[in-house]
C-alpha positions as CSV (number, residue, x, y, z in Angstrom):
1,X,38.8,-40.8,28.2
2,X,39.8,-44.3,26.1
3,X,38.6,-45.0,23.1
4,X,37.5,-41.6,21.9
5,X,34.6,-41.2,24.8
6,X,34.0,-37.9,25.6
7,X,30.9,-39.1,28.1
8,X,28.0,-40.7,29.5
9,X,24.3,-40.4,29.7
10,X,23.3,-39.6,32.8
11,X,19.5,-39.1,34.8
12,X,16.1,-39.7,32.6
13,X,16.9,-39.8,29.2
14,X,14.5,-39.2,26.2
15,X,14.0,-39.9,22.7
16,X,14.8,-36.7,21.3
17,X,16.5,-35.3,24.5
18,X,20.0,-36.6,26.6
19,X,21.8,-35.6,29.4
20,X,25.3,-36.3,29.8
21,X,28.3,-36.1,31.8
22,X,31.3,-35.1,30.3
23,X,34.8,-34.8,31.4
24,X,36.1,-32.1,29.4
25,X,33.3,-29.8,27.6
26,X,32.2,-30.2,24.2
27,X,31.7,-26.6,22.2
28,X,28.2,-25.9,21.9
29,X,27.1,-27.0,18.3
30,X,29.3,-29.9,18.2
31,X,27.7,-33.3,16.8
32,X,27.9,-36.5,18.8
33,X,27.4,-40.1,18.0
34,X,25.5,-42.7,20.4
35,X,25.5,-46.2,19.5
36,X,22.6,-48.7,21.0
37,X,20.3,-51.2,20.4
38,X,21.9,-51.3,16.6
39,X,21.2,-47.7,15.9
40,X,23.9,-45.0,15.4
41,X,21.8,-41.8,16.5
42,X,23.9,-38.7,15.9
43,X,23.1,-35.5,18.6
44,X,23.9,-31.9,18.7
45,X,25.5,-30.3,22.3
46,X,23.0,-27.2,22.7
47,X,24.2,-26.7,26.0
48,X,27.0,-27.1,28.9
49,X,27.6,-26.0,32.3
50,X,30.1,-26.5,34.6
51,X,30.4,-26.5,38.5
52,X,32.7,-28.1,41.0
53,X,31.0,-29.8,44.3
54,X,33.6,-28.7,46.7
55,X,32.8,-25.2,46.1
56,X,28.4,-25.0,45.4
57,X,27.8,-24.1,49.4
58,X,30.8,-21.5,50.2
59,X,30.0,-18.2,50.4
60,X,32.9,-16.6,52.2
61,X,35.0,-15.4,49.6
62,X,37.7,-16.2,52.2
63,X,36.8,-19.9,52.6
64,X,36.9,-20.3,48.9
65,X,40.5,-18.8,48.7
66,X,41.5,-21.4,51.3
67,X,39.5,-24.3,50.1
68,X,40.9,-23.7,46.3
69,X,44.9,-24.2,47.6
70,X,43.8,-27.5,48.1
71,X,41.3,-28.5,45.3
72,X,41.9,-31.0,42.3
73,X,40.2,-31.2,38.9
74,X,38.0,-34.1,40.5
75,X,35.6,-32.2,42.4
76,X,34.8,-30.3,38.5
77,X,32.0,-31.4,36.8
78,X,30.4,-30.8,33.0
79,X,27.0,-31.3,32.5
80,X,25.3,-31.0,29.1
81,X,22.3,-31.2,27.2
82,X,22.1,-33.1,23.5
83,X,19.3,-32.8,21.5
84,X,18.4,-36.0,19.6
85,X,18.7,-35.9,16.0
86,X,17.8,-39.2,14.8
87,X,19.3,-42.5,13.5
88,X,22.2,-41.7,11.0
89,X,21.2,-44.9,9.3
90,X,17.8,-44.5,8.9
91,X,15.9,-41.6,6.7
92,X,12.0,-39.9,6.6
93,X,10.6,-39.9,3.5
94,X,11.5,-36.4,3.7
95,X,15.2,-36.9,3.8
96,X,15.3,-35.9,7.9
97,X,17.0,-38.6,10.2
98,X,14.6,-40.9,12.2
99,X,14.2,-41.1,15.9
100,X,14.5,-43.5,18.1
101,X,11.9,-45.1,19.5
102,X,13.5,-46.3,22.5
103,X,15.4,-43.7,24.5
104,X,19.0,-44.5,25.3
105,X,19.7,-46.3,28.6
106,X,21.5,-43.9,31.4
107,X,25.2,-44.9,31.2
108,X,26.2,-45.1,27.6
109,X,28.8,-43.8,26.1
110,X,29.0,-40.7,23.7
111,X,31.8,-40.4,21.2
112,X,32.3,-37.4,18.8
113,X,31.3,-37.8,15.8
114,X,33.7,-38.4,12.3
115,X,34.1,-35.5,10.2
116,X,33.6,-38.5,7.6
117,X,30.0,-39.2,9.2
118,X,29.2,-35.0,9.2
119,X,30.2,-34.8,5.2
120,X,28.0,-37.6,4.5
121,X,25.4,-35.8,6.4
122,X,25.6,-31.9,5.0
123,X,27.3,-32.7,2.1
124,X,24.7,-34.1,-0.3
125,X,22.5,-30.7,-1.2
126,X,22.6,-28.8,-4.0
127,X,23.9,-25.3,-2.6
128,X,27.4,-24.7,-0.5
129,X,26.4,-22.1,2.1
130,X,29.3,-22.4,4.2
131,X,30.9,-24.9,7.2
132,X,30.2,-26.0,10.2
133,X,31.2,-23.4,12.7
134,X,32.6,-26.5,15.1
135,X,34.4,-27.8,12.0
136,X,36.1,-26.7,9.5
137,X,36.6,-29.3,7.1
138,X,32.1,-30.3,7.0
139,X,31.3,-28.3,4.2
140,X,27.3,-27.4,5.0
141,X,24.6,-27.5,1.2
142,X,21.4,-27.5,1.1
143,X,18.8,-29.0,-0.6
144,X,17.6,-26.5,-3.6
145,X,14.3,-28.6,-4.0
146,X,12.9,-28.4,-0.2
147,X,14.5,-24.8,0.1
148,X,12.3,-23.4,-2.8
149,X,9.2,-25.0,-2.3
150,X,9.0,-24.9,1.2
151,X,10.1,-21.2,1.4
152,X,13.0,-19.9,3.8
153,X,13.5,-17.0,6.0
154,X,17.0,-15.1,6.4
155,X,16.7,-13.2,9.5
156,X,19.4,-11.0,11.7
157,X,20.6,-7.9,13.2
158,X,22.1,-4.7,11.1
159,X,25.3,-6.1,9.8
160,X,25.6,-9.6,10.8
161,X,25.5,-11.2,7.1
162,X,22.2,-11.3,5.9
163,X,23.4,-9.7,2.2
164,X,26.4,-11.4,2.2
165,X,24.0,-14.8,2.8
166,X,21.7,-13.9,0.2
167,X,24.7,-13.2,-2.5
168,X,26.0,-16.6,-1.6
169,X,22.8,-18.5,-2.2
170,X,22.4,-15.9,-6.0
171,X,25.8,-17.4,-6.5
172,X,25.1,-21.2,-5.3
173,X,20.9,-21.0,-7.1
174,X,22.9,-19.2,-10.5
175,X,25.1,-22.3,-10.9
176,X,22.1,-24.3,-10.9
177,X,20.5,-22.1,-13.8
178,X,17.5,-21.4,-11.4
179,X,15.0,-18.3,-12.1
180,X,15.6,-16.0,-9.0
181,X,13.4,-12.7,-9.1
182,X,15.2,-10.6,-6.3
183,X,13.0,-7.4,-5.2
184,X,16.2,-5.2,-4.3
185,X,15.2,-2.4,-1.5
186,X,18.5,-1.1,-1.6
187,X,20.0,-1.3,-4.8
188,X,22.3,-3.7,-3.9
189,X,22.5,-6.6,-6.1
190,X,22.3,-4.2,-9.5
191,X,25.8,-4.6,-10.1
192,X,26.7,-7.8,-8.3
193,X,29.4,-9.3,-9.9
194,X,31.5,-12.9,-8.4
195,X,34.7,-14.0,-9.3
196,X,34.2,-17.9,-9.1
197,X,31.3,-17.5,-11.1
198,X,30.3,-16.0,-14.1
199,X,26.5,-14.5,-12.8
200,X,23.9,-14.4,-15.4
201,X,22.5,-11.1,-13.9
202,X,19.5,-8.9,-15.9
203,X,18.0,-5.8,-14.4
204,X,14.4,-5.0,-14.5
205,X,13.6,-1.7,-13.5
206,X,10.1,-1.0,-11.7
207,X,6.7,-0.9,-13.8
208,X,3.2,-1.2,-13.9
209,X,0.7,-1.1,-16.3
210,X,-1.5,1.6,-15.6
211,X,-4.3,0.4,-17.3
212,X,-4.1,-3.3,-15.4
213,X,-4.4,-2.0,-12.1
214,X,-7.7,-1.6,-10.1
215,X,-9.3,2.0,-8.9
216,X,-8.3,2.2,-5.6
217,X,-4.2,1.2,-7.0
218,X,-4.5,4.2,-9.3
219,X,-5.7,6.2,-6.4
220,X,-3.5,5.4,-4.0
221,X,-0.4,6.0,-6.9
222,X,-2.0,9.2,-7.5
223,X,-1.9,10.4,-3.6
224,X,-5.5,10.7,-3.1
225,X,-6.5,10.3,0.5
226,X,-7.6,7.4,1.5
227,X,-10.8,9.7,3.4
228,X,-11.6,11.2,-0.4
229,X,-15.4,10.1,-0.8
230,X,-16.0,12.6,-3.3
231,X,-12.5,12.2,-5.5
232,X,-12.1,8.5,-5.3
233,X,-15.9,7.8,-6.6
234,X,-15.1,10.1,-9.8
235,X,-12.2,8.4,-10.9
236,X,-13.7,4.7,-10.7
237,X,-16.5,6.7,-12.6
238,X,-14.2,7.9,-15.0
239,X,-11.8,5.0,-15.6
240,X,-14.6,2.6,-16.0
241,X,-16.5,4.7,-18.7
242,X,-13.1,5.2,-20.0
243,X,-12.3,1.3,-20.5
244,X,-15.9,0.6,-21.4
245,X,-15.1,2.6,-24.4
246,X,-11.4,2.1,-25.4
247,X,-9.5,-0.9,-25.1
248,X,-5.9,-0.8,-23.9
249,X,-4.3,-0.7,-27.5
250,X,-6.3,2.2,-28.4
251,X,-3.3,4.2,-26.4
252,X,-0.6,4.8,-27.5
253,X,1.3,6.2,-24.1
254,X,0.2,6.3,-20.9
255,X,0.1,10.3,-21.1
256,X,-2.8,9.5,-23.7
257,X,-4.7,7.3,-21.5
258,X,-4.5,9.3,-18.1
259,X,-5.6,12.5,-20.2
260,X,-8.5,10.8,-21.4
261,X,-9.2,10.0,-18.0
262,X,-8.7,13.9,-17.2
263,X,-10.6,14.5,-20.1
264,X,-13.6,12.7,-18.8
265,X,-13.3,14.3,-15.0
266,X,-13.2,17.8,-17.3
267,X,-17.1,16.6,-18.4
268,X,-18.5,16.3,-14.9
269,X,-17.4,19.1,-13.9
270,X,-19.1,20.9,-16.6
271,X,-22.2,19.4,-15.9
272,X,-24.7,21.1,-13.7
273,X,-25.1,17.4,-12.3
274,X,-22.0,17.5,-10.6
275,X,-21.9,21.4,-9.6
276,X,-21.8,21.1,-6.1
277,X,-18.5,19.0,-6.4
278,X,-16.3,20.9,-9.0
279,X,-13.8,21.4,-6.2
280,X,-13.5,17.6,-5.7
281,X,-13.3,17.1,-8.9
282,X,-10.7,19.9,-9.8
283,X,-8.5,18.0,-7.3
284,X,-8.9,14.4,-8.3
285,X,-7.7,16.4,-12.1
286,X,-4.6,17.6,-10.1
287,X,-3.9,14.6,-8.8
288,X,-3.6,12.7,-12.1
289,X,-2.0,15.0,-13.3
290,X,0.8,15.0,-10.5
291,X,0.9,11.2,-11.0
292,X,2.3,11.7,-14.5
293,X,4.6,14.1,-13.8
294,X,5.9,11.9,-10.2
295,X,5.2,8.4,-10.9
296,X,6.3,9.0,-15.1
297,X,9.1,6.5,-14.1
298,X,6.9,3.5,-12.9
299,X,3.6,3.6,-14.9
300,X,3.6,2.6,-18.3
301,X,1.1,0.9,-20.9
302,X,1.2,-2.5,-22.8
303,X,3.4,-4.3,-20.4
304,X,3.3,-7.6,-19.2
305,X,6.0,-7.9,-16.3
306,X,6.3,-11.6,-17.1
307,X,7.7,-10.7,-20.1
308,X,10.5,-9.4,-18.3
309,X,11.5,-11.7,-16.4
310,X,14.5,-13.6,-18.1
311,X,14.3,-17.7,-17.1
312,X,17.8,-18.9,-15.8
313,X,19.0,-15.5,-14.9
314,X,19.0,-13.7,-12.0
315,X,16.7,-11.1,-12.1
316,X,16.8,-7.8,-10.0
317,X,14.5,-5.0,-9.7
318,X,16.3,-2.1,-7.4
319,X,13.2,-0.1,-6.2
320,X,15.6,2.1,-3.8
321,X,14.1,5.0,-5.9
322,X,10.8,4.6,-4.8
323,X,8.5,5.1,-1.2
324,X,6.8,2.5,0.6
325,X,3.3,3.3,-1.6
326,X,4.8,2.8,-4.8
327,X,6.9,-0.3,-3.5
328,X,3.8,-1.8,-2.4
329,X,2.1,-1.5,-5.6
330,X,4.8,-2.8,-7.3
331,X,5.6,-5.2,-5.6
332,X,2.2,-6.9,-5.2
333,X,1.2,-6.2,-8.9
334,X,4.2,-8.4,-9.9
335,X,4.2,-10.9,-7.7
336,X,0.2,-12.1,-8.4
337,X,1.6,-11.2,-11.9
338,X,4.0,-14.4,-11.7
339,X,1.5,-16.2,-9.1
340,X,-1.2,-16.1,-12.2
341,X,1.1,-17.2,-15.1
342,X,2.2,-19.8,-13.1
343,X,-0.9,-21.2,-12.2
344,X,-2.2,-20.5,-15.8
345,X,1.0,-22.7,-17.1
346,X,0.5,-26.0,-14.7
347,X,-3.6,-25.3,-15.2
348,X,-3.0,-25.5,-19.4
349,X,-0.4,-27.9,-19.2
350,X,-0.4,-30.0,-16.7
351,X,2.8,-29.9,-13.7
352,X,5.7,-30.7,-15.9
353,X,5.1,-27.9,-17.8
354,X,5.9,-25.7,-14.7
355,X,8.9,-23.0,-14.1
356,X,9.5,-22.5,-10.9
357,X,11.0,-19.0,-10.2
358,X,12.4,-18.3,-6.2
359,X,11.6,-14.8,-5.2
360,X,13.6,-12.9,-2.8
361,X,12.1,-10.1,-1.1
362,X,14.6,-7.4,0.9
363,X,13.4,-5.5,4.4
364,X,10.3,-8.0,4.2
365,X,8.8,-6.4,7.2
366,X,8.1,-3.2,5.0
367,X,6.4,-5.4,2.7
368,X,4.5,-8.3,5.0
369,X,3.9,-6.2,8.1
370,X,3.0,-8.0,11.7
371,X,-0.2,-4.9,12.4
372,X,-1.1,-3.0,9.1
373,X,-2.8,-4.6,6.1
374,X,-0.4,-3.9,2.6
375,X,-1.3,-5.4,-1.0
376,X,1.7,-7.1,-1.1
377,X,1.4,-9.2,2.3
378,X,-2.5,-10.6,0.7
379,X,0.2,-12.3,-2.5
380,X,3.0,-12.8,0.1
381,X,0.5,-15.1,2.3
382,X,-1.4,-16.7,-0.8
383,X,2.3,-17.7,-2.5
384,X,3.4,-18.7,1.2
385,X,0.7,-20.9,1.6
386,X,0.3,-22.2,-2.0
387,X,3.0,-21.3,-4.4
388,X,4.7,-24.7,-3.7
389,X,1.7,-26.2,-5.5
390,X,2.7,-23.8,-9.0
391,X,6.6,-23.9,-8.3
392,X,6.4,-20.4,-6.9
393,X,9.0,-20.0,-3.4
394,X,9.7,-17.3,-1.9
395,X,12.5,-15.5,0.7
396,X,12.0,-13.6,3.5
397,X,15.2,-11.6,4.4
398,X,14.9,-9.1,7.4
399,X,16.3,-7.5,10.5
400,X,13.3,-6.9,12.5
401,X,11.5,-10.2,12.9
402,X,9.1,-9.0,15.6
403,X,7.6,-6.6,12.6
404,X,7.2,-9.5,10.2
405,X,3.9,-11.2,9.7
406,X,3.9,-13.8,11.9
407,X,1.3,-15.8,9.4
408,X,4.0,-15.8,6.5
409,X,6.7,-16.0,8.5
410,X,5.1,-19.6,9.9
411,X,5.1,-20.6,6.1
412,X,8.7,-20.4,6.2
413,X,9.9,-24.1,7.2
414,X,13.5,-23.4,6.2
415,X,15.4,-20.5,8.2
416,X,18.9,-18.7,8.2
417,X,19.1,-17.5,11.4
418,X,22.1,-14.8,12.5
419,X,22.7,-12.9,15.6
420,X,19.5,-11.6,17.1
421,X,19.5,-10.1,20.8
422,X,15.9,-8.2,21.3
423,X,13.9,-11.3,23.2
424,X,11.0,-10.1,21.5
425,X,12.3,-10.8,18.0
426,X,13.2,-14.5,19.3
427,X,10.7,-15.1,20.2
428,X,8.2,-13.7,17.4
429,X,10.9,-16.0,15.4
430,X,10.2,-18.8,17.6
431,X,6.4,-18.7,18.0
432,X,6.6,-18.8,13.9
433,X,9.0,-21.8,14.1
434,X,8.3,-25.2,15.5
435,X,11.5,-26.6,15.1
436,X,13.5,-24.0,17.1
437,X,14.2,-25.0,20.4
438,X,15.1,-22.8,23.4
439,X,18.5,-24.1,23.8
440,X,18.9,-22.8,20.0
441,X,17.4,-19.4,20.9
442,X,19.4,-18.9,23.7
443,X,22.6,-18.9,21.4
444,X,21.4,-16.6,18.7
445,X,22.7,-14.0,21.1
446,X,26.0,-15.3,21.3
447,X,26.8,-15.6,17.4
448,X,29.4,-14.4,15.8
449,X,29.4,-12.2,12.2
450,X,28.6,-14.2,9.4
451,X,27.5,-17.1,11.7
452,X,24.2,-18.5,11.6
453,X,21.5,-21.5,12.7
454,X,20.0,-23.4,9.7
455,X,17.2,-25.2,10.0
456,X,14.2,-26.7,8.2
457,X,13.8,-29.2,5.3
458,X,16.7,-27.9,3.3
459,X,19.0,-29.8,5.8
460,X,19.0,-33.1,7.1
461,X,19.5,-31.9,10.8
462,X,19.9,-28.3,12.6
463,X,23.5,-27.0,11.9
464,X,25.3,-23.9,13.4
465,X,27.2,-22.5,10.6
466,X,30.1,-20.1,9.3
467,X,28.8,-18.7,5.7
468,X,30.9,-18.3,3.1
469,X,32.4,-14.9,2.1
470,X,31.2,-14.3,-1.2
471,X,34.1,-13.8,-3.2
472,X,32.9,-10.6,-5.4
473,X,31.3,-7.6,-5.1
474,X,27.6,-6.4,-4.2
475,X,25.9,-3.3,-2.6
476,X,25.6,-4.4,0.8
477,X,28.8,-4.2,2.6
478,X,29.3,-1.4,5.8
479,X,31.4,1.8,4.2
480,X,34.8,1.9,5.7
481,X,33.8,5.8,7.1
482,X,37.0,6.6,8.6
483,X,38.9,5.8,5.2
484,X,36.3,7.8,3.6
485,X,36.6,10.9,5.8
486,X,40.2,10.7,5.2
487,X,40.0,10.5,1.6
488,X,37.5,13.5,1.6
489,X,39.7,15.8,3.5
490,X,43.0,15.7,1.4
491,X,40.9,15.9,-1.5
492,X,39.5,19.3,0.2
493,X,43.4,20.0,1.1
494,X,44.5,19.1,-2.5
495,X,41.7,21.8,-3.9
496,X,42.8,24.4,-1.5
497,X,45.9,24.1,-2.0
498,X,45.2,24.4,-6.2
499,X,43.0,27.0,-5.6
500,X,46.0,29.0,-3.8
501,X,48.7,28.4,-6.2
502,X,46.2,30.0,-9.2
503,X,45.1,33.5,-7.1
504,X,49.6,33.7,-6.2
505,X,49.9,33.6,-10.1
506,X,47.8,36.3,-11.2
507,X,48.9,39.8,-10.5
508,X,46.6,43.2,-10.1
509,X,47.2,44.0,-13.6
510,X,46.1,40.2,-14.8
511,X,42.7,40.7,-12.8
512,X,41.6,43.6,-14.6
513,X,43.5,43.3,-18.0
């Protein structure tokens, strides 16, 4: 077509919505520019089909093979379907395009858009993630401010990017000398190391303070069952008696404070008061007792978590170590930790004074699930729906959307999007997601590794993009297991072999010399 037309707008036309006839077909995630009424309204392609007219009523495969000897490419037709994204010339408040008003007439030309036009477009954030996946040369950054504060969700199968992703954004968030707090489920950001960029990396390993927590924390930490009327009541009877009396810096180790705890179960179950319940009371004992032999790692006294926390650094805590009671626990005893000192800051202050810190959380669903209630999903939810307020944001990374609270998720405006088939984790992703259009949906399916579909307030318009590799090294890449099998089994070869040589070199008199 002259003068760089690729097409025409065709049938009804909306403001946010075009149809359009196309000679040869656009990829799918392609940008176009429309050009009316003195606006320049730039539009993705989020859909193409193709048919040819000669051929939409035969069904004798027979006919068809004659018919085709004959056919030309006039009786093919494209069809397509661009989603408005608004006037390139014209911006929100918010930074996000403006839509038309007026809907394009039927008839008007579309052109491609300029790479020139894309870069001016994705190229004015804060963090590289990657390029367009329909060009090469549009480098895709986002916008660190409306990423933070308005939260973001990384979401995809096993093994379609999601840690490579989140080492790209430590990397991009790093050279911005942000606060990240990364809770690491896997161990995998420990020892992550880039070449491009010297990481400013400190490692915090799992605590709590024991004497910080509430009753039914310590009770859960020490194992007893949720269904234990008689053992639950005797500890809050104990520990409250205990910290009625003592203040925290009367201990000097945590082994001191339990014990007195112990100490104090040891008196009821001397008294003829309590009798009837020395069994109950025996166990809660051996439950505490169990808790500082098994939990020795993660409880602690006179700690303040915030203190650990290093500003401008990237701050990981691997908690690979521990189960999904103790990660609970941890996890929502430091986040409302942060939340607090936070809101005590801007509260003394005023808002200038704040330090925002983004929080990453790993295998979310574990820690926000969709049907069971967890301590850490009541802070998840309060910093979803408030921490923009006290420069608190939070991450969501996790490969089984449909398990992920639907309430927080919905927080999340931003989202990183990679291959997801299961229809019932697009749409759980959908339902949470207002801007996320079927047309979108329907390609999740259809991406490619490392690919993904960013959308929200971090970017001016929806984009379909390739991620960056990050150049370095974390704990999240797939083992190469055939290389490692290999490896494995000459090393077993080598030692047989050894072992061989040394039996052939000792005779019967050596053995019993």
């Amino acid at each position: 077509m002259n003068n760089g037309v690729i097409g025409y707008t065709v049938g009804e036309t909306r403001i946010d919505e075009l149809t359009f006839l196309a000679k040869e077909a656009p990829k799918v995630g392609d940008y176009v520019k429309i050009n009316y009424d003195n606006s320049e309204l730039l539009g993705m392609v989020e859909s193409t089909i193709q048919g040819n007219m000669a051929l939409e009523d035969i069904l004798n495969i027979e006919h068809l093979e004659k018919i085709r000897e004959f056919e030309d490419n006039s009786s093919y037709y494209i069809l397509g379907k661009i989603k408005v994204l608004g006037d390139v010339g014209e911006l929100e408040e918010n930074g996000a395009l403006k839509l038309p008003r007026v809907p394009p007439k039927p008839g008007i030309p579309i052109y491609k858009a300029e790479d020139e036009l894309l870069k001016k477009v994705f190229g004015s954030g804060h963090l590289k993630i990657g390029r367009l996946v329909t060009r090469e040369d549009v480098e895709v950054k986002l916008d660190a401010n409306k990423l933070c504060s308005r939260h973001l969700a990384i979401l995809a199968m096993t093994g379609m990017g999601k840690s490579n992703t989140v080492a790209v954004l430590l990397r991009e968030l790093n050279k911005l000398k942000a606060t990240v707090l990364v809770f690491d489920m896997h161990g995998e950001y420990r020892d992550i190391y880039c070449e491009s960029e010297k990481l400013r990396v400190h490692v915090i390993e799992p605590k709590i303070n024991i004497y910080r927590i509430n009753n039914e924390d310590l009770c859960d930490l020490a194992g007893v069952d949720a269904q234990a009327t008689k053992q639950r009541p005797y500890i809050r009877k104990a520990v409250k008696e205990i910290q009625e009396k003592f203040k925290e810096s009367d201990f000097s180790t945590v082994e001191d404070y339990i014990n007195a705890i112990i100490e104090k179960l040891d008196e009821y179950k001397s008294d003829d008061n309590y009798k009837k319940d020395e069994s109950s009371i025996q166990t809660a004992i051996f439950r505490l007792e169990d808790m500082l032999q098994f939990r020795k790692n993660i409880i602690t006294l006179h700690y303040n978590p915030i203190n650990d926390i290093k500003e401008h650094y990237i701050n990981v805590i691997p908690m690979e170590e521990l189960d999904e009671n103790a990660v609970d626990i941890v996890v929502s005893y430091i986040i409302k930790a942060v939340l607090d000192d936070r809101k005590k800051i801007i509260i003394n202050n005023g808002r200038r004074a704040a330090k925002p810190i983004f929080m990453i959380f790993e295998e979310a669903h574990l820690i926000a699930p969709q049907n069971r209630k967890t301590r850490a999903k009541y802070y998840l939810s309060r910093i979803a729906r408030e921490g923009r307020k006290f420069g608190v944001g939070l991450c969501l990374v996790s490969q089984r959307p449909k398990t992920l609270d639907a309430e927080t998720l919905s927080q999340c405006s931003n989202l990183i999007i990679s291959k997801l088939i299961e229809p019932t984790d697009q749409k759980h992703v959908q339902m949470a997601s207002e801007n996320l259009s079927e047309d979108l949906i329907r390609q999740l399916t259809s991406l490619n590794i490392g690919e993904a579909i960013v959308l929200g307030p971090c970017i001016k318009v929806p984009a379909i993009v390739k991620v960056d590799r990050f150049d370095g090294r974390y704990g999240g890449e797939d083992l190469d297991i055939v290389k490692i099998w290999e490896e494995d089994y000459m090393e077993s070869e080598n030692l047989k072999k050894s072992d061989n040589i040394e039996d052939n070199a000792f005779g019967e008199d050596d053995l019993f010399s």
